[in-house]
C-alpha positions in Angstrom: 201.7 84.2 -3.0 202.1 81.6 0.0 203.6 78.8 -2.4 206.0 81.4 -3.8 207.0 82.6 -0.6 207.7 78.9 0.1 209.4 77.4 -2.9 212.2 80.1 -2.6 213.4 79.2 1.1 216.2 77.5 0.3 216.9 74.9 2.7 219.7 71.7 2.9 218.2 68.5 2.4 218.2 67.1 5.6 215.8 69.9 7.2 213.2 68.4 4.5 212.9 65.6 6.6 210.3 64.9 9.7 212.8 63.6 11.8 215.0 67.0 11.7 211.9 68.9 11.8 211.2 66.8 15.4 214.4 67.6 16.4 214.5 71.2 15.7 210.8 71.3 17.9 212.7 69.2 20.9 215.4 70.6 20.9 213.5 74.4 20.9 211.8 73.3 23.7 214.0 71.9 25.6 216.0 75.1 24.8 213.4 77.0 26.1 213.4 76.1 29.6 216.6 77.8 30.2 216.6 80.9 27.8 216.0 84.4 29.4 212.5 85.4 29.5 212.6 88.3 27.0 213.8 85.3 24.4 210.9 83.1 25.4 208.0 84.3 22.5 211.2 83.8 20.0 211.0 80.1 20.8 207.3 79.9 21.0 207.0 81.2 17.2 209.6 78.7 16.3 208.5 75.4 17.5 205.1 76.5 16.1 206.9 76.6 12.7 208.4 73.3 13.3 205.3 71.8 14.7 203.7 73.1 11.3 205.8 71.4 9.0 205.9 67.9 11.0 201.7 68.0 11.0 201.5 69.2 7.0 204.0 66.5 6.2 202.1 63.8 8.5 199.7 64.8 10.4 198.5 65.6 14.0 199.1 61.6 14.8 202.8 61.9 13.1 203.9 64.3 16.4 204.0 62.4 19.2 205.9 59.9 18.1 208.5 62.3 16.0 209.1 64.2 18.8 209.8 61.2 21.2 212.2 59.4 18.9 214.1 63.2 18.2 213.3 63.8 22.3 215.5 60.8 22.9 218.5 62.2 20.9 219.0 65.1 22.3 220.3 66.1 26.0 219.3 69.7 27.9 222.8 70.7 27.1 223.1 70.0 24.0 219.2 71.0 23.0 220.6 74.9 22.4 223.0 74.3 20.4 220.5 72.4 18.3 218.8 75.3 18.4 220.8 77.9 17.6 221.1 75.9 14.4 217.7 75.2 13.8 217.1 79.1 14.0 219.3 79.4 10.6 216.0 77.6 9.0 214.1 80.4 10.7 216.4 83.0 9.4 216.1 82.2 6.1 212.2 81.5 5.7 212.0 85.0 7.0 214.2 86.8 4.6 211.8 84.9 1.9 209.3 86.9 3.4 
């Protein structure tokens, strides 16, 4: 059931990738810090999907260096914007549900 649910979330190519899925978790977090409380367990469950698909495509030892090169990218005003975009992913893995 798991790998159906998975093989029909559609997503573009370039969210297939570690280095968007780094970004997505940076830029969540970085997001975090200035969202309103009540949205705070929102971002929690999504860097914890992010932060599942960078260590199942390489690893626990894979993180810390993804997230610092996509950390680097990405500024505190720019990181919701970010995002907001990254939420689409999140969006649509749940209406595979």
């Amino acid at each position: 059931m798991v790998a159906a649910v998975g093989a029909s979330v559609s997503t573009p190519a370039s969210s297939q990738t570690m280095a968007n899925d780094a970004r997505c978790l940076a830029a969540m977090s970085m997001a975090q810090d200035k969202a309103p409380r009540a949205d705070k367990s929102a971002f929690d469950s999504g860097m914890m999907y992010f932060l599942g698909k960078l260590v199942a495509r390489g690893g626990m030892k894979s993180v810390g260096p993804a997230l610092e090169a996509a950390a680097a990218g990405l500024t505190p005003e720019r990181a919701p914007k970010v995002a907001d975009t990254c939420a689409d992913e999140l969006v649509r893995a749940g209406d595979a549900m």
